[in-house]
Rosetta silent file (secondary structure, phi, psi, omega in degrees, C-alpha in Angstrom):
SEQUENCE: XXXXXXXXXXXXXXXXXXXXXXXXXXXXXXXXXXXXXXXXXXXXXXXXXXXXXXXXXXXXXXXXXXXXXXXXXXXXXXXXXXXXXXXXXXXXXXXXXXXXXXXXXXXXXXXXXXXXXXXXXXXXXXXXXXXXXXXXXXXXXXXXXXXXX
SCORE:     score description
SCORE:     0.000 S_00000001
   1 L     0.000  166.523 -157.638   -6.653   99.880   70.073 S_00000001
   2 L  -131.662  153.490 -162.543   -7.566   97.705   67.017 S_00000001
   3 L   -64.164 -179.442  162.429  -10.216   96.857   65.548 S_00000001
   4 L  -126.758  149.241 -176.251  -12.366   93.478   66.195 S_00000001
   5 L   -41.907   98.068 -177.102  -14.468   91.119   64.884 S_00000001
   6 L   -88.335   59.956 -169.622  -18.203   92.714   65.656 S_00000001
   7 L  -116.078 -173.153  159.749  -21.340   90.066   65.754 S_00000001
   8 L   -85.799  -31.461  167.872  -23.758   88.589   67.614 S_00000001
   9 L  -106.664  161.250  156.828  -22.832   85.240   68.065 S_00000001
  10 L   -36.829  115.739  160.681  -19.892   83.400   69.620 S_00000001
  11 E  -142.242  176.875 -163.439  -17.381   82.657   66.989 S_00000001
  12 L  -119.632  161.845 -179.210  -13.764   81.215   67.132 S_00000001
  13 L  -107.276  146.458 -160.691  -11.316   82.629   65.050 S_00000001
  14 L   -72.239  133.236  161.405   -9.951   81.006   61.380 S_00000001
  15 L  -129.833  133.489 -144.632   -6.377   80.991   62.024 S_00000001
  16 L  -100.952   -6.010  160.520   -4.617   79.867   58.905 S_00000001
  17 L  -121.012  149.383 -154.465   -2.029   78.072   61.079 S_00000001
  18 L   -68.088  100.995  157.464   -3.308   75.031   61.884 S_00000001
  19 L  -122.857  169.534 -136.069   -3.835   73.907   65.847 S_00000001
  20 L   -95.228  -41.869  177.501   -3.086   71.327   67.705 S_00000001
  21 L  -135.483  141.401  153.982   -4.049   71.843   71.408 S_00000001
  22 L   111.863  162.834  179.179   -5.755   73.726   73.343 S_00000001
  23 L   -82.168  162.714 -174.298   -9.053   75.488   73.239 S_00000001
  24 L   -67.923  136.130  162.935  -10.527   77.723   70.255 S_00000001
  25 L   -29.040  133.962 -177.186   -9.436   81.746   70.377 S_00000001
  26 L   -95.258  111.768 -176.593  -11.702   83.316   72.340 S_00000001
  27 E  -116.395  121.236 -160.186  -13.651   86.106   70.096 S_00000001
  28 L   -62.357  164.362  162.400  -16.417   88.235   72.199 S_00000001
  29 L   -92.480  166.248  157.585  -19.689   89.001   70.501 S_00000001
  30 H   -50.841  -48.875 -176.564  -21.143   92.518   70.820 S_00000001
  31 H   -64.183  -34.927 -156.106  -23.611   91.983   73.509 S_00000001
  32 H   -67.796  -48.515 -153.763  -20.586   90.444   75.834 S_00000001
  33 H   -58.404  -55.815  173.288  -18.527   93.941   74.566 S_00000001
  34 H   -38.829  -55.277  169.055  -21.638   95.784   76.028 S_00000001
  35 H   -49.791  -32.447 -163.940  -22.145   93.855   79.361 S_00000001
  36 H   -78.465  -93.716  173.769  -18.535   94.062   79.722 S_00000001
  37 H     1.432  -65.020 -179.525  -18.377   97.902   79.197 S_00000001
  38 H   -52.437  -56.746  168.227  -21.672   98.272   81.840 S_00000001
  39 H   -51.842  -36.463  173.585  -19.597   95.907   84.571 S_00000001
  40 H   -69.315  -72.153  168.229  -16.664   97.908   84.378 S_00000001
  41 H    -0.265  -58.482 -160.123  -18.829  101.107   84.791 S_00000001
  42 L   -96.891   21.829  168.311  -20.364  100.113   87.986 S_00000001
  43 L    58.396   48.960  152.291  -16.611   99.154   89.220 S_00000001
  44 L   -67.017  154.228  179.300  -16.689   95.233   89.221 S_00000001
  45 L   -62.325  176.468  177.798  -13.284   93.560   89.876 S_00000001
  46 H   -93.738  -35.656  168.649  -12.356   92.072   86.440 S_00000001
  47 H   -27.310  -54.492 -166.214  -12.301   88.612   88.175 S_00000001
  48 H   -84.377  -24.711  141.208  -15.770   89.038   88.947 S_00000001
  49 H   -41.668  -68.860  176.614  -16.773   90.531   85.425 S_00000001
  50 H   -42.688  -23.573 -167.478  -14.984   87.191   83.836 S_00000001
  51 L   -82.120  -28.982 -154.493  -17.443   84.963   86.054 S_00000001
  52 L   -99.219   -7.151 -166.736  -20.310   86.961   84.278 S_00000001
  53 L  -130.985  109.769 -179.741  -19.269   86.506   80.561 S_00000001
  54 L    66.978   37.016  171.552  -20.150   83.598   78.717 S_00000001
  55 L   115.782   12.754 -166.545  -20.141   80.959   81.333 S_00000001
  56 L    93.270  122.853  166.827  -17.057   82.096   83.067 S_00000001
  57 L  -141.666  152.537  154.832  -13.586   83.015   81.256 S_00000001
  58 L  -171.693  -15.501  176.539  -10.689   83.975   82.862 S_00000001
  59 L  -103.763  -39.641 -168.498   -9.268   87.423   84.269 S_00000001
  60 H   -64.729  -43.252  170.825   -6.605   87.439   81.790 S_00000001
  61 H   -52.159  -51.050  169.628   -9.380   86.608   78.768 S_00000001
  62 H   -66.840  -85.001 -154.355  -11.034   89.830   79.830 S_00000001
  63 H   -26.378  -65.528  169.213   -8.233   91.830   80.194 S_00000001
  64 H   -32.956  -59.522 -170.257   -7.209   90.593   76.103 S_00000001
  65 H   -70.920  -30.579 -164.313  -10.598   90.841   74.827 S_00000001
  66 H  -104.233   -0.996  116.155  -12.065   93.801   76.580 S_00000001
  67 H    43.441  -93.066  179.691   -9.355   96.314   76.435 S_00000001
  68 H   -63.989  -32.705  174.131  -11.488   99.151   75.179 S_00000001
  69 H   -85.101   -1.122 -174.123  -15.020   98.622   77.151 S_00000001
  70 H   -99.089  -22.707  164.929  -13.342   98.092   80.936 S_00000001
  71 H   -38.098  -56.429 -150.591  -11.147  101.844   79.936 S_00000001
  72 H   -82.892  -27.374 -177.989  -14.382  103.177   78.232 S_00000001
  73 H   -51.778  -86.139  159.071  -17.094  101.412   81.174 S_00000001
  74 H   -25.100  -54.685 -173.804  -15.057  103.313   83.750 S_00000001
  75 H   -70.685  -46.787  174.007  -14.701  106.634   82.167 S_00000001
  76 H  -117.534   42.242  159.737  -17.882  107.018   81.657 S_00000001
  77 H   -56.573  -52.962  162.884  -19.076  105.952   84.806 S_00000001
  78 H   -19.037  -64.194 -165.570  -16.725  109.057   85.915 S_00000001
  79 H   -69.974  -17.044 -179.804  -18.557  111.301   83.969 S_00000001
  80 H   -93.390  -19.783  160.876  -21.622  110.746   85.265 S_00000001
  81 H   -54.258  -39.059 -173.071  -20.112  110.841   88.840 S_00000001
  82 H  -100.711  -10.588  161.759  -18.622  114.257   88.187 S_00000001
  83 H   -58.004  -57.622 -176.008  -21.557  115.618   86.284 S_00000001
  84 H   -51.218  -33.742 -173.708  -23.619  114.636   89.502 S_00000001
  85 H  -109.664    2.901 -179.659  -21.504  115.924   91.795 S_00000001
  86 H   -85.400  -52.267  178.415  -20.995  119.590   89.769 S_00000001
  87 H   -40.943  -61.882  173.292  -24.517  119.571   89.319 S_00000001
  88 H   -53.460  -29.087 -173.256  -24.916  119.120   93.274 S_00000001
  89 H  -105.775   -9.434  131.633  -22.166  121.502   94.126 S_00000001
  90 H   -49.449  -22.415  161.040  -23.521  124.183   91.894 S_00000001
  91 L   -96.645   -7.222  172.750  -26.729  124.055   93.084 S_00000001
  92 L    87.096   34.113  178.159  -25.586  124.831   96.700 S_00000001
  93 L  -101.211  106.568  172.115  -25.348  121.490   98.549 S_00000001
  94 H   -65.190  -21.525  151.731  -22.548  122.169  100.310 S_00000001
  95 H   -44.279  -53.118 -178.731  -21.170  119.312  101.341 S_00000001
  96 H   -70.637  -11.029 -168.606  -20.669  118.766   97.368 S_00000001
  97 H   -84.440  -49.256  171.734  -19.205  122.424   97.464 S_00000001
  98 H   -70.999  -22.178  165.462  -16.728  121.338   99.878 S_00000001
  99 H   -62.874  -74.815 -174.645  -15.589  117.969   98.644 S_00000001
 100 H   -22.999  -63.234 -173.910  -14.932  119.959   94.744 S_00000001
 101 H   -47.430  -34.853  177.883  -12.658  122.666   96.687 S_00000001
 102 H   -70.699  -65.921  174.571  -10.568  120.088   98.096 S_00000001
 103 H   -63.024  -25.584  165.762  -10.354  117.608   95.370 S_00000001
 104 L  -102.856  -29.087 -171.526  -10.393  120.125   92.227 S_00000001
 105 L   -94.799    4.982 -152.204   -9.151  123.465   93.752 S_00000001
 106 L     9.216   71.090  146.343   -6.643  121.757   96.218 S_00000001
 107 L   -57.677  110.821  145.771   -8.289  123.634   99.047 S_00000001
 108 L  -120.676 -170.165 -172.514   -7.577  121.816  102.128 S_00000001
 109 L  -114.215  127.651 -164.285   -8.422  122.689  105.988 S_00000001
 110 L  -104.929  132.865  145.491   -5.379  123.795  108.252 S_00000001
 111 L  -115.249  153.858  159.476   -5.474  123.361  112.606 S_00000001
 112 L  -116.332  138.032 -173.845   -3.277  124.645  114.206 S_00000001
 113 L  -111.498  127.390  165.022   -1.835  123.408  117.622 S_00000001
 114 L  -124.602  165.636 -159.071   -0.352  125.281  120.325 S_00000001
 115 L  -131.342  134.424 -171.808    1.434  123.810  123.173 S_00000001
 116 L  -149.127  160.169 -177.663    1.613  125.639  126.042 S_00000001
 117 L   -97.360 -144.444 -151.521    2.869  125.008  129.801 S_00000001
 118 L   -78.144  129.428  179.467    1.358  125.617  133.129 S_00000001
 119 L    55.340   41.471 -163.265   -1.334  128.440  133.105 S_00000001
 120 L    38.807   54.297 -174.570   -0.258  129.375  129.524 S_00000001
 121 L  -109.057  174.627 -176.123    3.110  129.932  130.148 S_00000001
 122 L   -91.190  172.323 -119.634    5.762  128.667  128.379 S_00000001
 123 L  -105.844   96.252  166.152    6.114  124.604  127.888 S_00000001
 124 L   -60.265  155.163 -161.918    9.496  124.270  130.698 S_00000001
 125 L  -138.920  134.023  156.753   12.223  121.359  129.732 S_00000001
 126 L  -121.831  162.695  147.295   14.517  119.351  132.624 S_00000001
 127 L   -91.686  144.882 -174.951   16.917  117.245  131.716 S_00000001
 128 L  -132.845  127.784 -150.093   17.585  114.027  132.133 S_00000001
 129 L  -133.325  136.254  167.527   20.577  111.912  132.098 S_00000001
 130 L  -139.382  132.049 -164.353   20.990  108.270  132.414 S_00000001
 131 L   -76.656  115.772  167.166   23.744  105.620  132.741 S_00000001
 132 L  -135.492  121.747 -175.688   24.292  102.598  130.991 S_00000001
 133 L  -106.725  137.983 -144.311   26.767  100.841  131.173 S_00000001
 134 L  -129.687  130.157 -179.971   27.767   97.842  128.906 S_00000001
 135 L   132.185 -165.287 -173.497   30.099   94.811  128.827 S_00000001
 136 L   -89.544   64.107  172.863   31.020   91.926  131.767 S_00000001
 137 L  -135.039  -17.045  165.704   31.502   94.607  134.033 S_00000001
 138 H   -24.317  -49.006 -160.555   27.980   95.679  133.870 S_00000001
 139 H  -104.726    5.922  178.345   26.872   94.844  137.760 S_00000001
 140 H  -101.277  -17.515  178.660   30.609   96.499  139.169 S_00000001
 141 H   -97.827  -32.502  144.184   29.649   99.164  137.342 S_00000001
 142 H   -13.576  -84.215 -153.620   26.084   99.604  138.769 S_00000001
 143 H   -67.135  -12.528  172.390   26.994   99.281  142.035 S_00000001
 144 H   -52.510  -68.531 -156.806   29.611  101.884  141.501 S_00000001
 145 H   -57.678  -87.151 -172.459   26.909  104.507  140.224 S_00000001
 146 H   -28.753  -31.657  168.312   25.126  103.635  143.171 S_00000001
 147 H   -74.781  -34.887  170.105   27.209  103.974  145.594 S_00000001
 148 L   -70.863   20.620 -170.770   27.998  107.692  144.307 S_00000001
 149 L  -101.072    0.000    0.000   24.393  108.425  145.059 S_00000001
């Protein structure tokens, strides 16, 4: 990702062609790249990060400017998630022992169902057959079945 302009205050950027409309380029300061970095960390939406940085900018103005702190916020929020939870599952809380196995060892937990009939015998089948019959003939054809009954 490339570099950026790095200060402390709000500045707009010189653009050598001249414009006409519209508001000045939006160029973050450092402290915003930090806050921004910390909000991603703790998993704010970026909407709601944009509400938080310089009066409101928005979602798309984060996305442009912030590029490297809402990747880098997030990762290493991660790390300190998975340090935390290694730590925990290494230390013998098992619950954290059992989470890891699933999610890093793809461990999971198998039931098994058996089906069984009356007094664990086996699960009996009838059949069953039914008529239907379709078109304008539909109630002559009823009463036929019925009558063979």
């Amino acid at each position: 990702m490339g570099q950026r302009a790095k200060s402390d205050k709000p500045t707009v950027e010189k653009n050598p062609v001249k414009r006409t409309a519209g508001r000045p380029r939006f160029v973050p300061t450092l402290e915003e790249r930090k806050q921004v970095e910390v909000f991603a960390g703790f998993g704010l939406p970026i909407e709601h990060i944009g509400t938080l940085v310089r009066g409101g900018i928005h979602k798309e103005t984060v996305m442009k400017a912030f590029p490297d702190e809402l990747v880098r916020g997030k990762a290493k929020a991660n790390v300190k998630v998975a340090q935390t939870l290694f730590n925990k599952a290494t230390s013998g809380d098992v619950t954290a022992m059992i989470w890891w196995t699933k999610s890093q060892m793809g461990w999971r937990e198998v039931q098994k169902h058996e089906v069984t009939g009356a007094d664990g015998g086996p699960v009996l089948f009838t059949k069953i057959e039914r008529v239907i019959v379709h078109g304008k003939d539909a109630a002559q054809g009823r009463n036929a079945i019925d009558q063979d009954t």
